[in-house]
C-alpha positions in Angstrom: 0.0 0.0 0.0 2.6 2.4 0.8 4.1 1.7 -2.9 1.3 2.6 -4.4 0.8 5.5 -2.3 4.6 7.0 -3.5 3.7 5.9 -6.9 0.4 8.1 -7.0 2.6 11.5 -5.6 5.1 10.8 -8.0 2.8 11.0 -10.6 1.3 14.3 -9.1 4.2 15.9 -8.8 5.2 14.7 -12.5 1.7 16.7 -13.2 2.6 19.6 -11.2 6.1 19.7 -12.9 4.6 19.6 -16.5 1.7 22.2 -16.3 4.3 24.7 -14.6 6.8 24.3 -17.2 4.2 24.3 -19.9 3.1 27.8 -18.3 6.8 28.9 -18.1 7.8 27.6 -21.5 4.7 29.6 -23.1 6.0 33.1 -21.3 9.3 32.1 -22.8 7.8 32.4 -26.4 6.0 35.2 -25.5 8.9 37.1 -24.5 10.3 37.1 -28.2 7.8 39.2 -29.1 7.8 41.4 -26.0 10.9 42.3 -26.4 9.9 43.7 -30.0 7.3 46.0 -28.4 7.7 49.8 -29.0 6.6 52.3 -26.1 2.8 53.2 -27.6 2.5 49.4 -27.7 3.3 48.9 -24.6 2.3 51.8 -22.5 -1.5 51.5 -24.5 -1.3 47.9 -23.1 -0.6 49.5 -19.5 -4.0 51.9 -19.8 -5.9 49.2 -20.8 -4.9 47.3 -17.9 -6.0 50.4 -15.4 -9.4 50.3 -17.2 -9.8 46.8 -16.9 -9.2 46.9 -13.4 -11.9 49.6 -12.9 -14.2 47.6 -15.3 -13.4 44.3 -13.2 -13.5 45.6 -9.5 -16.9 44.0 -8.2 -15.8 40.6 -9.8 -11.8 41.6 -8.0 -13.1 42.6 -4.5 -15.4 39.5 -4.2 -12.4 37.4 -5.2 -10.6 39.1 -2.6 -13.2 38.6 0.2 -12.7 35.0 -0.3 -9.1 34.8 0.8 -9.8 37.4 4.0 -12.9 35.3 4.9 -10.5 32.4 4.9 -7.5 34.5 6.4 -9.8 35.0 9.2 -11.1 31.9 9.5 -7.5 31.0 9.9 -6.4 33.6 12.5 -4.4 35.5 10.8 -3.4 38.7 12.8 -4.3 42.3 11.6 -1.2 43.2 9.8 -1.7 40.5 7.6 -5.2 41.1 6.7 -4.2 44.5 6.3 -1.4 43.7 3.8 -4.3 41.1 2.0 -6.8 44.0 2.0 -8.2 45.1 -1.2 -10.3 48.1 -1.4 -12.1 50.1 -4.6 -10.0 53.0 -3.1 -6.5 50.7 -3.5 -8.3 49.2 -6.9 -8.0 53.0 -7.8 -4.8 53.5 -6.7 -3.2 50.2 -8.6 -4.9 52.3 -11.6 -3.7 55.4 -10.4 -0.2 53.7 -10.3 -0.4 52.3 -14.5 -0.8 55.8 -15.3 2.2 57.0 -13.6 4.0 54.2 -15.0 2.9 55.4 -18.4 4.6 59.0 -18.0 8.1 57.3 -17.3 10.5 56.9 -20.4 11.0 53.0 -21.3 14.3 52.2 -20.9 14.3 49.7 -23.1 16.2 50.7 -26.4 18.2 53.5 -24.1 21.7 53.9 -25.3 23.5 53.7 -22.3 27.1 54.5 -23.7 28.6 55.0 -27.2 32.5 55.0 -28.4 34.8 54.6 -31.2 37.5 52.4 -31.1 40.9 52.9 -32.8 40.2 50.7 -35.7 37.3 52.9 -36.1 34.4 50.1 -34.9 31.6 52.0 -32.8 30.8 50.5 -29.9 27.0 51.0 -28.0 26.0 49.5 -24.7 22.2 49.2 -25.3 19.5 48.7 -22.8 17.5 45.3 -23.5 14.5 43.3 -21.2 15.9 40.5 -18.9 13.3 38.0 -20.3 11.3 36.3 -18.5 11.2 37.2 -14.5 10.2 34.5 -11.9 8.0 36.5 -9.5 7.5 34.4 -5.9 6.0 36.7 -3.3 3.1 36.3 -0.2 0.2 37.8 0.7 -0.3 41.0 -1.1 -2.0 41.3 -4.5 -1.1 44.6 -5.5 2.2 43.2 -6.5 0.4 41.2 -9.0 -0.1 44.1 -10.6 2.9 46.3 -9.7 5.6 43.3 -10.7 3.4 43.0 -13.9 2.8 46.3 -15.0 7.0 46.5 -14.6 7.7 43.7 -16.2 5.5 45.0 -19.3 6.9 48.2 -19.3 10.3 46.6 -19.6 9.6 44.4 -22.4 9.4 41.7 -20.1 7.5 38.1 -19.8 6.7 37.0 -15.8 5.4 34.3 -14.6 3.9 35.2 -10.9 3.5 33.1 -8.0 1.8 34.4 -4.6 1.1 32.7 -1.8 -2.2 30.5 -2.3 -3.9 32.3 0.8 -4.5 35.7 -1.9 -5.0 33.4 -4.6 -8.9 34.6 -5.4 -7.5 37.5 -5.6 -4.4 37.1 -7.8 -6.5 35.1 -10.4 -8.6 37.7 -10.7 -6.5 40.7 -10.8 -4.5 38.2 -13.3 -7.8 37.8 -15.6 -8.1 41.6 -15.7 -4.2 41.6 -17.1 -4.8 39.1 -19.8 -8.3 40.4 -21.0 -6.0 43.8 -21.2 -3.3 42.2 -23.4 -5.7 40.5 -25.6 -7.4 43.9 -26.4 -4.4 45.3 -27.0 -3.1 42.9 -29.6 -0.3 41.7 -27.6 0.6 38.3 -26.2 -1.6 37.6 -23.2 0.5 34.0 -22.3 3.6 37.1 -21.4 1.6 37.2 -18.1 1.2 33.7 -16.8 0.0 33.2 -12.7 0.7 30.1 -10.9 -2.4 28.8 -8.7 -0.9 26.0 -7.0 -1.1 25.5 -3.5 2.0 23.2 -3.6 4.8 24.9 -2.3 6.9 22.5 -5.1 5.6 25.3 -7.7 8.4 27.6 -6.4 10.9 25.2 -6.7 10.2 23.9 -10.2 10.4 27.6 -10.9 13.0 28.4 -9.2 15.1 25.8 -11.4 13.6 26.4 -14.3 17.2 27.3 -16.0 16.6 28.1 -19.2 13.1 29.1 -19.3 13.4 31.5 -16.0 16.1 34.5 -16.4 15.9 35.8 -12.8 14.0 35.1 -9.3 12.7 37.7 -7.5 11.1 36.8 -4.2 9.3 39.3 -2.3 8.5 38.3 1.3 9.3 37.1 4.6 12.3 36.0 5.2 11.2 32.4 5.2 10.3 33.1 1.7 13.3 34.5 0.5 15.8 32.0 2.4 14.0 29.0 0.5 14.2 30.6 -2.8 18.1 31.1 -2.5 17.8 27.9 -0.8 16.2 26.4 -3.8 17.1 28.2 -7.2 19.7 27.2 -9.7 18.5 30.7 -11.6 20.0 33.7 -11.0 17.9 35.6 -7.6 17.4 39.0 -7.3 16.9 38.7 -3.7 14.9 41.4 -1.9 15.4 41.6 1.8 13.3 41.7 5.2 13.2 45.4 6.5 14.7 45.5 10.4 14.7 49.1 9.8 16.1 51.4 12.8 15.5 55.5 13.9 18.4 57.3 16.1 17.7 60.4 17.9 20.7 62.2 18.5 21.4 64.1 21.4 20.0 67.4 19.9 17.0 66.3 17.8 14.1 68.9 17.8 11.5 67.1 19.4 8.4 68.0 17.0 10.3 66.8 14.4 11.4 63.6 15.9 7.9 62.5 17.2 6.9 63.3 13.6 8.8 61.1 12.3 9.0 58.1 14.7 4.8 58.3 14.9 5.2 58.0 11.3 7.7 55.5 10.3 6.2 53.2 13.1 2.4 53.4 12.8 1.3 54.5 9.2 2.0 51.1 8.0 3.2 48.8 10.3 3.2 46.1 7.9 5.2 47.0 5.5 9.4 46.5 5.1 10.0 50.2 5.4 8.3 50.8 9.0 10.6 51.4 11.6 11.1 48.8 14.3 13.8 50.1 16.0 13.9 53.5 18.6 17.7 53.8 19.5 17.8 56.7 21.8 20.7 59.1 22.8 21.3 59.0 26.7 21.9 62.6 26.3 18.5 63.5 24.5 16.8 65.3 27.3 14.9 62.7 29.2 11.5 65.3 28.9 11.9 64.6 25.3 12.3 61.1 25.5 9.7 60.1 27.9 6.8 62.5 25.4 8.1 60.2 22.6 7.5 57.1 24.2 4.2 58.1 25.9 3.2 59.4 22.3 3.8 55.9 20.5 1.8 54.3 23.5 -0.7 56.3 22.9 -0.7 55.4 19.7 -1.2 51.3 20.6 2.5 50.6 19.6 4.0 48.0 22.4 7.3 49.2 23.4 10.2 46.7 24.6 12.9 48.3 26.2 16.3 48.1 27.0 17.5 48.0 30.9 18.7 51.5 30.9 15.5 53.0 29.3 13.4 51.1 31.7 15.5 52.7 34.6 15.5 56.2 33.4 11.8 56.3 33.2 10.9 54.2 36.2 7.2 56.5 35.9 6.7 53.9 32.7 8.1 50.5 33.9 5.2 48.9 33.5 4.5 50.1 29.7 7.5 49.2 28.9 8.2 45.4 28.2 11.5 44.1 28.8 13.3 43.3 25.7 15.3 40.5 25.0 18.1 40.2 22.5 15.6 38.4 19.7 14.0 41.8 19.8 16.8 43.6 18.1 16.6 41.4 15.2 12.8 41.4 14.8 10.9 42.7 12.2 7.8 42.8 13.5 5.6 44.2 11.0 2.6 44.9 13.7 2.5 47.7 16.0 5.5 46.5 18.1 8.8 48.1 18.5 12.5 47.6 20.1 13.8 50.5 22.5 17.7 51.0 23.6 19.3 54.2 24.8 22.9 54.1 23.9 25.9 56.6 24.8 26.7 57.6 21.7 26.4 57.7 17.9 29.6 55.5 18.0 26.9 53.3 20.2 24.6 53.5 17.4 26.1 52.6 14.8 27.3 50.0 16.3 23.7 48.3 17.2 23.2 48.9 13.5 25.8 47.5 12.0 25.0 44.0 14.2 21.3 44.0 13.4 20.2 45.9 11.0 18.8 43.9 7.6 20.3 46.9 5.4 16.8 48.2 4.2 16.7 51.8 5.9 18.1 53.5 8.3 17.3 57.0 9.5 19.4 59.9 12.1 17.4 62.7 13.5 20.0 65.0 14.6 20.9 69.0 13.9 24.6 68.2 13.6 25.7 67.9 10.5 29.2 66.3 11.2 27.0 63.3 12.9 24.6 63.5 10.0 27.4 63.0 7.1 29.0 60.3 9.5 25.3 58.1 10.0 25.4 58.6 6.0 28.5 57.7 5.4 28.9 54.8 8.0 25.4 52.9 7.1 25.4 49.9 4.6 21.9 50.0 3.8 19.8 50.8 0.8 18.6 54.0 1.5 20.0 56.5 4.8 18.2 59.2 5.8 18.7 62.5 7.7 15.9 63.9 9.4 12.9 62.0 7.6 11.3 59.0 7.8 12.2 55.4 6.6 9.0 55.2 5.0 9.9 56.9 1.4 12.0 53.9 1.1 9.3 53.4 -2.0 9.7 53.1 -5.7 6.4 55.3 -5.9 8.2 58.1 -3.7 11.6 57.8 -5.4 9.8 58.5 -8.9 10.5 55.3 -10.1 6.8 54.8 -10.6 5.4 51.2 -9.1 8.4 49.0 -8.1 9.2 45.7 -8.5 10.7 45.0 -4.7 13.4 46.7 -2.7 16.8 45.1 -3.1 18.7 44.6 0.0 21.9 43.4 -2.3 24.4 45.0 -3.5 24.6 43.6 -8.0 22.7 44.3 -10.6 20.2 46.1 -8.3 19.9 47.8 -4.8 17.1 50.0 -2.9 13.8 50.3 -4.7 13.3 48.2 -8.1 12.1 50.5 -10.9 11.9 49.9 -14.7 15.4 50.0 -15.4 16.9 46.8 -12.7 14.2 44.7 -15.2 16.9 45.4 -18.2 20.1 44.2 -18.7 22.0 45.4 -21.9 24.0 44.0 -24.6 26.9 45.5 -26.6 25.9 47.0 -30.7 29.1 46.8 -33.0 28.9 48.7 -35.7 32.0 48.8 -38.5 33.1 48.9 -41.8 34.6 45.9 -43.1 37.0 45.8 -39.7 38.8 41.9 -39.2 41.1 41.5 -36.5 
């Protein structure tokens, strides 16, 4: 009995094998003629899209009531409904966002860098698509759309796989893509979505050499460690966001609330929300007890270090204890790590031990210790006196991103249209042999 039970998933997995390379194999072909697109093709294909969606968000938003029924039915926290969340006024915004995306120059085609060589050949560097992207991500279906939209911009075929707890939603908001493409003449099988609830559907794309150009998970760091893990293509990985705040010894305080209410609470969900207060001993203790009286006011759960615990004995028992897992948490929710340290020495010392290299951010109205944070920092995107959350393709004026690279090739910070291209080298001569 236990043969035949083997034998019967072997042969599913065979199945699940074949229809995901079948899928991958026809985004392959598609790309070919992707790559041929010119801009009004492409960027007509893009407002078609944004129409569709608008046409299509009744039949989108009771796909997505599916998967949050089922979220909650599950007991899933907040933060992740939130992330799983579709609305008509986010609907209008994913539209909002192919119309931006429209306004950006394709940089496909973009001569990067022309010269003339001695023997008088001319040499271009020329912007070209990658081919087809491998798109692995979890719970959040406007990425469906962003890593699409990007990846059609770009010239680009992607095959998309989110997690099977949005995947009413993905299927739907993937319908909407391909009725687009097929009213706008162009190859609808250049947007393929995998439905699988195996988790063996990311790794038979992940090893799809060949077929797949480049990985890009977007996620957890579960998520990302299996497809590194698993992959025998090329990853563009995008990292978790641990992301810290240091008020310096001067900060102003307005301005230092402003921010920390900000990068904590807006979104706690997301990989640019601070989860890390690091406060200067010498920031007058006034100051620092308003802050953190402000952000439990605000429902965020503080854990503190032993030293801000014993300068504001008035708060002990608001503020949690923290433990050393705590300074390499992200929690995504409205929790968040405390630590006074002595100095900015101090600081960027805690940073450089547990910080994921998303963002990190100095509030502080010295500009020797500003340039120094700046300059000292290995992360993505540093900031002076503003909050982690513009770590955002959107706000950088990139248009809708693709993921926020954490690494340091190819791509690094927010993913806009041009880390979808690689290039290739144009010769042109005259009858030149060598």
């Amino acid at each position: 009995m236990q043969k035949e039970k083997n034998k019967g998933a072997g042969e599913t997995m065979e199945s699940l094998k074949t229809k995901v390379l079948e899928q991958i194999s026809l985004a392959k072909q598609a790309s070919r003629q992707m790559a041929m697109l010119s801009r009004a093709e492409k960027d007509n294909a893009l407002s078609l899209i944004a129409e569709q969606l608008l046409a299509d968000q009744s039949a989108i938003l009771t796909a997505n009531e599916k998967d949050i029924a089922k979220a909650v039915a599950d007991g899933q926290p907040e933060s992740y409904l939130d992330r799983l969340r579709l609305t008509p006024a986010r609907i209008g915004e994913l539209a909002s966002g192919l119309h931006q995306l429209i306004k950006l120059d394709d940089p496909v085609g973009q001569l990067m860098d022309r010269w003339t060589r001695p023997n008088g050949l001319v040499m271009e560097q020329i912007r070209v698509p990658l081919g087809v992207i491998g798109m692995v991500y979890e719970a959040r279906p406007n990425v469906t759309i962003d890593a699409a939209a990007i990846a059609l911009k770009t010239g680009n075929s992607i095959v998309l796989r989110g997690s099977y707890s949005a995947v009413q939603s993905n299927l739907a908001l993937t319908a909407s893509i391909r009725t687009a493409l097929a009213a706008g003449d162009l190859p609808l099988e250049a947007v393929q979505y995998l439905p699988y609830e195996e988790h063996a559907s990311v790794d038979i794309l992940c090893t799809a050499t060949g077929l797949i150009d480049v990985i890009i998970p977007r996620g957890g760091a579960g998520l990302i460690q299996r497809v590194l893990q698993k992959s025998s293509v090329p990853v563009l990985e995008t990292g978790i966001g641990n992301c810290h705040i240091f008020v310096d010894y001067n900060a102003v305080y307005d301005m230092a609330e402003a921010i920390v209410i900000n990068a904590k609470t807006t979104r706690p969900a997301v990989c640019n929300a601070a989860e890390t207060l690091l406060l200067h001993r010498n920031w007058p203790l006034a100051e620092q007890k308003a802050l953190l009286q402000k952000l439990l006011a605000a429902g965020v759960e503080l854990r503190a270090c032993d030293q801000t615990r014993a300068a504001h004995a008035e708060l002990a028992s608001e503020l949690k204890e923290a433990v050393e897992q705590d300074w390499d948490t992200e929690y995504s929710s409205l929790i968040m790590a405390v630590r006074t340290v002595d100095s900015l020495t101090d600081a960027l010392e805690h940073i450089a031990r547990h910080s994921t290299g998303h963002s990190e951010a100095i509030i502080t109205e010295d500009s020797e210790s500003a340039s120094r944070f700046l300059a000292a920092v290995d992360a993505t995107t540093v900031y002076h006196n503003a909050s982690t959350r513009f770590t955002d393709g959107g706000e950088f004026g990139f248009g809708a991103e693709i993921g926020i690279s954490t690494q340091k090739l190819h791509a690094r910070g927010p993913m806009g249209l041009p880390a979808l291209t690689s290039y290739k080298y144009v010769v042109r001569g005259t009858g030149q042999i060598r």
